[in-house]
Every structure is written in structure tokens, then in C-alpha cells.
Backbone bond lengths (Angstrom), bond angles and torsions (degrees), N, CA, C in turn:
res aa  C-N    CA-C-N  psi(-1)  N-CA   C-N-CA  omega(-1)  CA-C   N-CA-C  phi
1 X - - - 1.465 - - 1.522 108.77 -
2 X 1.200 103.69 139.37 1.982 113.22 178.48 1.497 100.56 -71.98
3 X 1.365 96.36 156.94 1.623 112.65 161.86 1.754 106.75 -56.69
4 X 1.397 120.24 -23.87 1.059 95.46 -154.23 1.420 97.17 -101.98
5 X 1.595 120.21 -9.30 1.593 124.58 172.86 1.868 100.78 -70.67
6 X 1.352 109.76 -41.11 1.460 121.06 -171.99 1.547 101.72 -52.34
7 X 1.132 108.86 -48.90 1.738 121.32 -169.93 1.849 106.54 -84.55
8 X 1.543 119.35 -16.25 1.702 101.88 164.08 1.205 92.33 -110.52
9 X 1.363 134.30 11.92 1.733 110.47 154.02 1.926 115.28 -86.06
10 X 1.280 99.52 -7.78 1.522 111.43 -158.08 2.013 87.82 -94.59
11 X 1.328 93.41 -28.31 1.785 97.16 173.38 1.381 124.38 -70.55
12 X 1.687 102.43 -45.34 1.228 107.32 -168.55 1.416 99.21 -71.91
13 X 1.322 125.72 -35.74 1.640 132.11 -179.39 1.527 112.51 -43.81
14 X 1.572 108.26 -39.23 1.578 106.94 176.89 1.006 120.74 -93.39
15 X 1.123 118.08 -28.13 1.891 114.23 165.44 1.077 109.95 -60.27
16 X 1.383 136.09 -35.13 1.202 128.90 -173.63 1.592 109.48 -90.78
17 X 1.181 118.24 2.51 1.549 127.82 178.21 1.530 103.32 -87.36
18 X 1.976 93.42 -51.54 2.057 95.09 159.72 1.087 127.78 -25.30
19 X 1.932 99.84 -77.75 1.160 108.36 -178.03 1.954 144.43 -49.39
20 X 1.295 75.39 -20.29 1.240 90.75 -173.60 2.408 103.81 -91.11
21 X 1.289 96.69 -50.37 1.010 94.54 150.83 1.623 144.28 -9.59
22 X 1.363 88.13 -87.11 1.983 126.77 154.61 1.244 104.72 -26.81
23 X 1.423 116.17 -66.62 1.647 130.49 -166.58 1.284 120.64 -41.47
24 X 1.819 98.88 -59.20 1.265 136.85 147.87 1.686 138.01 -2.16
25 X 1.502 84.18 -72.68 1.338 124.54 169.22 1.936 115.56 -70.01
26 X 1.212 91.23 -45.67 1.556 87.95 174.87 1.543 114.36 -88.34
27 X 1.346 118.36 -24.62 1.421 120.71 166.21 1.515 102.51 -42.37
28 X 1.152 107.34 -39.04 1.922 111.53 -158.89 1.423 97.32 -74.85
29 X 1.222 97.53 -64.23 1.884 105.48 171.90 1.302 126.07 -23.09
30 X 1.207 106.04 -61.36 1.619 115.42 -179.44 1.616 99.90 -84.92
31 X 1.147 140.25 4.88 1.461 140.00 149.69 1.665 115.59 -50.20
32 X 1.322 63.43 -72.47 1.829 103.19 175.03 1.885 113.90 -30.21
33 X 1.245 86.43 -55.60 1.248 109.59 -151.12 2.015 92.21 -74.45
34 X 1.674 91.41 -32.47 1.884 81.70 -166.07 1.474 109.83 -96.94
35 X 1.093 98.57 8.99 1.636 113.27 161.89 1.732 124.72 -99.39
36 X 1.429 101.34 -3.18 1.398 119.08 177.84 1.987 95.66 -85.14
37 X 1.776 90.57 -57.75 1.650 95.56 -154.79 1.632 102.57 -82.99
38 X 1.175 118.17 -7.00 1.771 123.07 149.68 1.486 118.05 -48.64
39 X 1.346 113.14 -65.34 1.362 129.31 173.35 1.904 114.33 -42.89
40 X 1.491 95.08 -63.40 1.647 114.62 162.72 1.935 99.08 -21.88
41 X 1.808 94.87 -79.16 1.232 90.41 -160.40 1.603 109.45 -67.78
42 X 1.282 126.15 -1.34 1.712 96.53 166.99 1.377 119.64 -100.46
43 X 1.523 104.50 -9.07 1.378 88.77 174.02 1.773 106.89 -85.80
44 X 1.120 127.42 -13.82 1.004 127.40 150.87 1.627 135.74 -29.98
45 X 1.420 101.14 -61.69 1.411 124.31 167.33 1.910 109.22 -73.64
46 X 1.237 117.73 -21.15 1.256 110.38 168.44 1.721 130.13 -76.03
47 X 1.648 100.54 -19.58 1.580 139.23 -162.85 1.859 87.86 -94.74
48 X 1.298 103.56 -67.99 1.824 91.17 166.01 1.512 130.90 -60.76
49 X 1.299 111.69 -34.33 1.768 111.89 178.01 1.747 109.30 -58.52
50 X 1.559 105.83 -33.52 1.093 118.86 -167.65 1.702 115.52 -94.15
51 X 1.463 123.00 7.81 0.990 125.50 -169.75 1.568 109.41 -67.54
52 X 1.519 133.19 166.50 1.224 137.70 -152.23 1.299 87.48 -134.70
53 X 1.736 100.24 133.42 1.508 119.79 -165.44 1.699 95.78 -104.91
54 X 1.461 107.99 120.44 1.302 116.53 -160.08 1.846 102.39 -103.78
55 X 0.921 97.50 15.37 1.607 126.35 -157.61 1.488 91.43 -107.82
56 X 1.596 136.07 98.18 1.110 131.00 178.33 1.670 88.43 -128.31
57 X 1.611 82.90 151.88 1.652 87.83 161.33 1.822 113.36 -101.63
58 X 1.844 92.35 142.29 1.385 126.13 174.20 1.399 118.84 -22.44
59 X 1.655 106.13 -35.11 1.469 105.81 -172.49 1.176 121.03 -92.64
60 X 1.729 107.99 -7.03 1.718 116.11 174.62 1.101 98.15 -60.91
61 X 1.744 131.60 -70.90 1.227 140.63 160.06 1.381 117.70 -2.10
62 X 1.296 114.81 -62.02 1.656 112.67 -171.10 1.181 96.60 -78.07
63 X 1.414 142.69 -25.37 1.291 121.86 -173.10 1.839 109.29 -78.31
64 X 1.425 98.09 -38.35 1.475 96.75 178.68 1.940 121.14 -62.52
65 X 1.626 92.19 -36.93 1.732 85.46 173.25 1.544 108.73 -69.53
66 X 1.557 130.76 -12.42 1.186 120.35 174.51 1.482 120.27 -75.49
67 X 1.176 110.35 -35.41 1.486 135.04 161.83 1.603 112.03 -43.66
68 X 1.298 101.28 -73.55 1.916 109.29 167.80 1.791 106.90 -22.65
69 X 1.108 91.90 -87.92 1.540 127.61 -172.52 1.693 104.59 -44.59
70 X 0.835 118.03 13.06 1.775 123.70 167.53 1.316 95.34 -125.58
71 X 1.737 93.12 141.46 1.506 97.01 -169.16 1.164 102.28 -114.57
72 X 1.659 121.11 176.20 1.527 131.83 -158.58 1.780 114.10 -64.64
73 X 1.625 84.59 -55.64 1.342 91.38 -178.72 1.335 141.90 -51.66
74 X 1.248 127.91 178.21 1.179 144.02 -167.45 2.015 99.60 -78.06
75 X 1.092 123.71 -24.81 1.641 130.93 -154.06 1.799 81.07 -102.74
76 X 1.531 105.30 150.93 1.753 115.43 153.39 1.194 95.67 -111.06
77 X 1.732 113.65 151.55 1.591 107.86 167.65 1.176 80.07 -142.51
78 X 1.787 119.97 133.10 1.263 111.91 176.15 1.549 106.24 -82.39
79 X 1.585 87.63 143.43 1.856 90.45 164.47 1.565 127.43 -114.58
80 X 1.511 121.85 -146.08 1.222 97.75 -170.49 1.813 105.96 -79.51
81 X 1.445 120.36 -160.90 1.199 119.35 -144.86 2.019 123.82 31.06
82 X 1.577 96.95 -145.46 1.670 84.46 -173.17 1.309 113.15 -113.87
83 X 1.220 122.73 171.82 1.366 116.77 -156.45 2.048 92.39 -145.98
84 X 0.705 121.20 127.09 1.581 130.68 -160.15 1.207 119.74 -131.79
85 X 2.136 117.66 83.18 0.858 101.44 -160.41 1.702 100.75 -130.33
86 X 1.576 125.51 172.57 1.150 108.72 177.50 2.113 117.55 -127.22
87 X 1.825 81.76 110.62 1.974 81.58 -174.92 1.532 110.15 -45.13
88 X 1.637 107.10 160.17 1.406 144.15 -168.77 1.210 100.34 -139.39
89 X 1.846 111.18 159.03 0.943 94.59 168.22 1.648 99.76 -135.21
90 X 1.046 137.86 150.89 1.209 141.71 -172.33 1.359 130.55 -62.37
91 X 0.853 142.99 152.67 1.790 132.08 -153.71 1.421 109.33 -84.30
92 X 1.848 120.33 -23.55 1.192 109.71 162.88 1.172 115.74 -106.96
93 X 1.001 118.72 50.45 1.794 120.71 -175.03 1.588 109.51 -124.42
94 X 1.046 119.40 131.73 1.544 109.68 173.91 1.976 101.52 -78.32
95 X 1.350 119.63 177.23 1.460 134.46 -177.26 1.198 96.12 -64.67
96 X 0.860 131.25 -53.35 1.469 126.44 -154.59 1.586 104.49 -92.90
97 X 1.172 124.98 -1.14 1.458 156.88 168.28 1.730 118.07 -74.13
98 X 1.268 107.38 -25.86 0.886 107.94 -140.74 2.004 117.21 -75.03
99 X 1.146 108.40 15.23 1.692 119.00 -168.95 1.672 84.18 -146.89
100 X 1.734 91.56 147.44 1.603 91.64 -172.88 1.984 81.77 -144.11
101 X 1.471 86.36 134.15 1.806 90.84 165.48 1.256 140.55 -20.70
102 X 1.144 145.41 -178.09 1.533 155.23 146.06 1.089 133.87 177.86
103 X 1.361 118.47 138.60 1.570 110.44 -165.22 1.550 114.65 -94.79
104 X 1.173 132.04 120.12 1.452 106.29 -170.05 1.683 92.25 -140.53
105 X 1.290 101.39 164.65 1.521 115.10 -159.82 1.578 103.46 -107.04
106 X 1.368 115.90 142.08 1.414 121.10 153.21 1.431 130.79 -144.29
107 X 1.164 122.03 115.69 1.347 154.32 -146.36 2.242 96.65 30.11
108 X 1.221 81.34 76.68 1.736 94.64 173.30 1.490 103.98 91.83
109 X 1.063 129.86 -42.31 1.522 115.84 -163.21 1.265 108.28 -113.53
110 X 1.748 90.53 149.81 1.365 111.05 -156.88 1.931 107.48 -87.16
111 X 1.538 118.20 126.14 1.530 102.86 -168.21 1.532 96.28 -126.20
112 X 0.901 135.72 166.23 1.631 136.95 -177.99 1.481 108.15 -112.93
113 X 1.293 97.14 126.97 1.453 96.88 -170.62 1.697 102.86 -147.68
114 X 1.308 139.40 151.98 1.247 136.18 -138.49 1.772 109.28 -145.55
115 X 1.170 100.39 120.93 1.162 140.76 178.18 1.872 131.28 -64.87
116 X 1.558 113.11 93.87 1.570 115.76 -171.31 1.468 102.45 -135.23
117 X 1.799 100.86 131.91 1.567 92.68 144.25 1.344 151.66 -62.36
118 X 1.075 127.05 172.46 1.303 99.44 -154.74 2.513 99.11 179.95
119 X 1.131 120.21 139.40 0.929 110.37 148.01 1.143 112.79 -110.07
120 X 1.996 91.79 174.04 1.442 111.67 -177.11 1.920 129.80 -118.18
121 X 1.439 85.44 126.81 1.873 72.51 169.48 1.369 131.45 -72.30
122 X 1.139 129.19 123.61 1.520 135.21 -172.87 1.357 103.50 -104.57
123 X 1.271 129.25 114.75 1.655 126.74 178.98 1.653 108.84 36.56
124 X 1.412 121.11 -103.32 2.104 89.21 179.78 1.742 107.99 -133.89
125 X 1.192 103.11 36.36 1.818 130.84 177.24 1.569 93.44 -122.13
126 X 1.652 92.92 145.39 1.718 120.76 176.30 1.327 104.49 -90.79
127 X 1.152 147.67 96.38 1.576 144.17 146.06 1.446 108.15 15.45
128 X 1.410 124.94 111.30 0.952 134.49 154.97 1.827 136.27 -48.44
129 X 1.356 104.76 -13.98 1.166 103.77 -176.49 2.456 108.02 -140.27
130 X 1.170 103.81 157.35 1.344 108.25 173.59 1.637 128.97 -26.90
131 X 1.140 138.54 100.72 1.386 101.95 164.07 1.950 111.53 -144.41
132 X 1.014 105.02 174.29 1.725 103.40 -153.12 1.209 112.09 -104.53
133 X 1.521 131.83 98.91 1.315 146.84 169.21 1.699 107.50 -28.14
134 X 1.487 120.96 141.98 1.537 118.29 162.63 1.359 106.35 -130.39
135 X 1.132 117.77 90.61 1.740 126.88 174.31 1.434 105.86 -72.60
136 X 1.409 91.99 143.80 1.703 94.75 176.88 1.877 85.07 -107.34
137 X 1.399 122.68 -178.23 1.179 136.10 -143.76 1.767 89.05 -79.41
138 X 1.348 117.93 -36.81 1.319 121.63 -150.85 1.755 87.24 -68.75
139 X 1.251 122.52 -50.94 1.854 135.52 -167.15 1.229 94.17 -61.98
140 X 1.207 105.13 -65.35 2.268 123.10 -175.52 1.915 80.81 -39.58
141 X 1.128 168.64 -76.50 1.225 165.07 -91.67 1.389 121.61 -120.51
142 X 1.210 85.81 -45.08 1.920 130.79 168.68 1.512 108.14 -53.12
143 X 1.509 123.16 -45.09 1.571 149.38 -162.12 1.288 96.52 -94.29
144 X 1.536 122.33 -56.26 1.447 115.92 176.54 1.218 122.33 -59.87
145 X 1.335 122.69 -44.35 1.607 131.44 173.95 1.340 118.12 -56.43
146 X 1.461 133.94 -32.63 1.395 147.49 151.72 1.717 116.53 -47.21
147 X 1.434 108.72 -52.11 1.469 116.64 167.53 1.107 114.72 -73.90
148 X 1.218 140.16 -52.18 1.041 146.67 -160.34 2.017 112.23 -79.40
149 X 1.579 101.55 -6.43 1.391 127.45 165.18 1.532 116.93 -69.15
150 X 1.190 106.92 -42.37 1.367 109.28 164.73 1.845 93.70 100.27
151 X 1.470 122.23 -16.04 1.370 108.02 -153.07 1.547 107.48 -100.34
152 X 1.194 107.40 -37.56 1.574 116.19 164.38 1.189 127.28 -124.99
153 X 1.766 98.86 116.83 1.911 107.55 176.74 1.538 114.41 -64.77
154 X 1.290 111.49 146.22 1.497 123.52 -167.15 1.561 96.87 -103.00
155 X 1.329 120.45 -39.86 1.319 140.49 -155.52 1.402 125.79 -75.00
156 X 1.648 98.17 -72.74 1.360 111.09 -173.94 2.050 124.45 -53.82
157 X 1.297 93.88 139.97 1.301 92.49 -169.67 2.102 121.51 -37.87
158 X 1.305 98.10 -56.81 1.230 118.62 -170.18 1.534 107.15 -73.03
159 X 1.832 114.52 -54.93 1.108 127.51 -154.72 1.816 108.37 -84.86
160 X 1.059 104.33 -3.43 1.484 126.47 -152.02 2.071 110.58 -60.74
161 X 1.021 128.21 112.83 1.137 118.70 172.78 1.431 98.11 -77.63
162 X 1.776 100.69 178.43 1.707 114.08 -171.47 1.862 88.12 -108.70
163 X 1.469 132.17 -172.99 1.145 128.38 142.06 1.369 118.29 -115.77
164 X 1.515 128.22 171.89 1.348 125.32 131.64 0.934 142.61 -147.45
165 X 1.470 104.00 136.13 1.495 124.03 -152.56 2.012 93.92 -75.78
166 X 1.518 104.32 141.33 1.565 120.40 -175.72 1.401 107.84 -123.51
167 X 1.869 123.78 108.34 1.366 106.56 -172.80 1.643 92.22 -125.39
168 X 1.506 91.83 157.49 1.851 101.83 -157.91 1.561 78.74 -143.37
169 X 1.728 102.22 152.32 1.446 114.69 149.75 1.698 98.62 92.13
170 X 1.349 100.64 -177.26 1.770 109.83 170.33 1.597 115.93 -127.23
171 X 1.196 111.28 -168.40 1.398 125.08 177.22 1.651 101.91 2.69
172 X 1.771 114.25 -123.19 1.074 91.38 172.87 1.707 150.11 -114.29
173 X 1.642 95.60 44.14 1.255 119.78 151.64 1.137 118.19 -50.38
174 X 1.383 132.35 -52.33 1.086 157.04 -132.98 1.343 114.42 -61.28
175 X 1.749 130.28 109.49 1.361 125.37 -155.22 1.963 93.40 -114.36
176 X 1.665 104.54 174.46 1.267 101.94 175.66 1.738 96.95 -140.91
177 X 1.198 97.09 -178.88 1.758 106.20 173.10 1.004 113.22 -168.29
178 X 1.568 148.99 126.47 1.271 178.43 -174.60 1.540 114.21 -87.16
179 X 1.084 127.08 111.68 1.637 120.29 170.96 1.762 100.27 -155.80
180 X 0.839 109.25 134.14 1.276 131.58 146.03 1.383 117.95 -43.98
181 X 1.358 123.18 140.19 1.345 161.86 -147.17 1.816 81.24 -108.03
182 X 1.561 91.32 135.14 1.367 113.28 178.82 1.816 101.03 -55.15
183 X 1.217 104.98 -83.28 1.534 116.20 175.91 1.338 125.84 -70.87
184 X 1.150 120.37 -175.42 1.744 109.42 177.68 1.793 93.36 -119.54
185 X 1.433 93.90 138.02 1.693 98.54 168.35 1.464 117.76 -117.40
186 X 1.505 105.91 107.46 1.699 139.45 148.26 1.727 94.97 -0.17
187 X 1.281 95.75 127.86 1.901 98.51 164.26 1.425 96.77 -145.36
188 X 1.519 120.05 138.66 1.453 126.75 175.58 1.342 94.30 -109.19
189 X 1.508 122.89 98.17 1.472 124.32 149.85 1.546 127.03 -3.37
190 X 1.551 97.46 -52.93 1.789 95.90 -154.64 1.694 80.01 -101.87
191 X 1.400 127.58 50.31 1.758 107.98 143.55 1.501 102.51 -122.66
192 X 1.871 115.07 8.38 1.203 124.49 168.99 1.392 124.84 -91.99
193 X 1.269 110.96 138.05 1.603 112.16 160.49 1.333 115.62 -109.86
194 X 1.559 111.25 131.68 1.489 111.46 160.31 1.382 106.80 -104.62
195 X 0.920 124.04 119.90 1.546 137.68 156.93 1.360 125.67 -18.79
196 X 1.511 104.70 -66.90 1.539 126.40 -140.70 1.813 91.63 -138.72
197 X 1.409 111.49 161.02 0.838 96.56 148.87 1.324 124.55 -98.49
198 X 1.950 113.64 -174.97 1.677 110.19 -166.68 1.302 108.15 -59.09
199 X 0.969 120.78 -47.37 2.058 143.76 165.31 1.691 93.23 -17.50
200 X 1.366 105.35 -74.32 1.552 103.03 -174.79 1.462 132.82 -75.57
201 X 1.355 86.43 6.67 1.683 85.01 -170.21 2.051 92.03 -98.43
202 X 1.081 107.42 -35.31 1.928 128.67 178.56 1.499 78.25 -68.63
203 X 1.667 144.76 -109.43 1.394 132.83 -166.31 1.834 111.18 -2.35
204 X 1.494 107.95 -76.73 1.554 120.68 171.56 1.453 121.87 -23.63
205 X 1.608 106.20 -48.52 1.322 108.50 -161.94 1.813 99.07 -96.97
206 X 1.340 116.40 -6.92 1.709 107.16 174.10 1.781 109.75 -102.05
207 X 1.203 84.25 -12.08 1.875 94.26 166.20 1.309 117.02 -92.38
208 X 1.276 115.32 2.76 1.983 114.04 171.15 1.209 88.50 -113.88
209 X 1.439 146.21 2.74 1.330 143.52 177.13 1.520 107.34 -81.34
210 X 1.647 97.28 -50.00 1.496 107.69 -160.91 1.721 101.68 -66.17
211 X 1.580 109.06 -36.64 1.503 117.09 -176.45 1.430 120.10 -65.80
212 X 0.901 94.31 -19.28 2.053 119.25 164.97 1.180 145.15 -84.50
213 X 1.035 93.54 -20.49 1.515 127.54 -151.08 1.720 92.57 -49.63
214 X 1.140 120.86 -62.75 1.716 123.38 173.54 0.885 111.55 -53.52
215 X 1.616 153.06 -5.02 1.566 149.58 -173.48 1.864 112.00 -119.74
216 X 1.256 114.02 139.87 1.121 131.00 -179.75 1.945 97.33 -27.44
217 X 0.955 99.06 129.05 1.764 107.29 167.99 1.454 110.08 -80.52
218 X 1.416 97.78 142.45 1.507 93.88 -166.02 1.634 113.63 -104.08
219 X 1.792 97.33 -12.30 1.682 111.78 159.50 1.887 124.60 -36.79
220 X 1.015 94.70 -171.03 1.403 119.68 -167.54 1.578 86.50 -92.68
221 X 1.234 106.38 145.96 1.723 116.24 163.02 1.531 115.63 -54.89
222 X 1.372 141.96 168.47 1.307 142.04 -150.70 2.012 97.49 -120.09
């Protein structure tokens, strides 16, 4: 054999060492590759299983702005729209006891306005815990005319209707309305705590008045 057969057999030997090589190499590649676009598709399918349903219903909404719109504190002040709450009466208070005065100020003058426990409806659950009604004279009037109806008890544990208070208008536009709760809602005393008594909770609320007294009132119009 010639040098020069020796030298294109010695060629073809490495191209075909390439080729084979190459083959090799791309075998891996496309391995590679379908273990990449496997992965792709489950996290894919994990990215859809997991997609977020932007699709809520309307009434979650209303329950949450009802939620908002109740405030932290210990005081209710109704605001505008309705406010749906159900009187208590305090452990040293007789029934007919059951709302105690207060003098409270707005922008300087002093107006009397009256003070009850009371729970609250939150979207279509009763408030689990105490909190203290602030009637201005028009609501305080509103409450008597209901009792004083003879047709629905506000009071009694068992027999007890809820109310709700209806506020319209602004500053002093500002109208109210009183009605009674279709049904009466059941309250078991002993899953309540009152804190304080009514005495101290009315003290509380004319002593954050007095500390205020120079700043926009954050009450109900008079």
C-alpha cells in the first residue's frame, strides 16, 4: 500500500471517528433537550392547574366592604347607608335601663346623645363580641317608638328583635330611620363579655370628646 492510500485511509478513519462522534453528541442533545421540554410541559401544566380565578362573586365584595366599614373601636357610630345592630343590656342595668346619656360636643357645642350596648351584624354573622351604640336624639327616638309600639321587643334575651339604623344625606341634611329587623335574634348573655360598666364606657366616650374637642368630630351630625 502507498503512502498516499495509507494517508486517505488514515482520513477516512477520522471523519468517520467525527462522524460518529457528532452522532453521539447530538444523540445527547436531543436527550437533553426532551428532558428539558418534558419538564417545560409540567411545569406548564402545574402554572395552569394553579391558575387564579379572577372571577369572584359580587357578594364576597359586599361582605368585605361591610367588613371595612366597621370600625376598631369599642363605640358604633352609624354612618351613611345601614348599620344593623342588636341592643343589650348591661349586667347592672335594669331593661328599661338599658341606654345611659352623654354629652358630647360638635364643633363647640355640647348635644346629648345616648349610649347602649349592643351587637353587630357584619355581612350575615352577629359580632361576636360587646360594642357600644351612639344614638343621636333622632335614633334614641326611633328605639323608643318601636318599644313603646308594643309590637316588637328589642330587649329580651330570646324574644329580642335586631334594628336597622338607615342614614341618608350629609352634614345637616342628614336624615335617619329606625325599623325593626324582620325576625328576632336569640342572644345568650353568658358567650358575652362586658368589660366595663355602661357608666364607664359613657365617662370614656365624653373624655375622648373633651381630648378633641378642637378637631373635626368624627360623630354623626347633630
Amino acid at each position: 500500500m502507498t503512502d498516499l492510500d495509507q494517508m486517505q485511509d488514515y482520513e477516512d478513519e477520522v471523519y468517520a471517528e467525527h462522524i460518529l462522534e457528532a452522532s453521539d453528541q447530538k444523540g445527547e442533545f436531543e436527550e437533553r433537550l426532551e428532558t428539558a421540554m418534558n419538564k417545560l410541559d409540567v411545569i406548564q401544566e402545574k402554572i395552569m392547574s394553579e391558575k387564579k380565578d379572577y372571577n369572584v362573586d359580587k357578594s364576597v365584595w359586599v361582605q368585605k366592604r361591610e367588613e371595612a366599614e366597621v370600625e376598631d373601636g369599642i363605640f358604633v357610630f352609624p354612618k351613611n347607608g345601614e348599620t344593623k345592630i342588636r341592643l343589650m343590656v348591661s349586667p347592672e342595668c335594669k331593661p328599661e335601663e338599658f341606654y345611659i346619656p352623654v354629652s358630647r360636643y360638635f364643633k363647640g357645642r355640647e348635644k346629648t346623645q345616648y349610649l347602649a350596648p349592643c351587637i353587630r351584624l357584619i355581612g350575615d354573622k352577629w359580632s361576636e363580641d360587646i360594642k357600644y351604640l351612639n344614638m343621636n336624639k333622632t335614633v334614641f327616638k326611633g328605639v323608643l317608638a318601636i318599644l313603646a309600639g308594643g309590637e316588637y321587643d328589642l330587649l329580651d334575651p330570646e324574644k329580642g328583635h335586631g334594628i336597622m339604623i338607615t342614614r341618608t344625606g350629609q352634614l345637616f341634611e342628614t336624615e335617619y330611620s329606625v325599623l325593626p329587623t324582620k325576625n328576632p335574634v336569640p342572644v345568650d348573655y353568658s358567650q358575652y363579655e362586658f368589660e366595663k360598666e355602661l357608666s364607664e364606657f359613657a365617662a370614656d366616650l365624653e373624655a375622648m370628646d373633651r381630648k378633641d374637642e378642637t378637631e373635626e368630630d368624627k360623630d354623626i351630625p347633630f
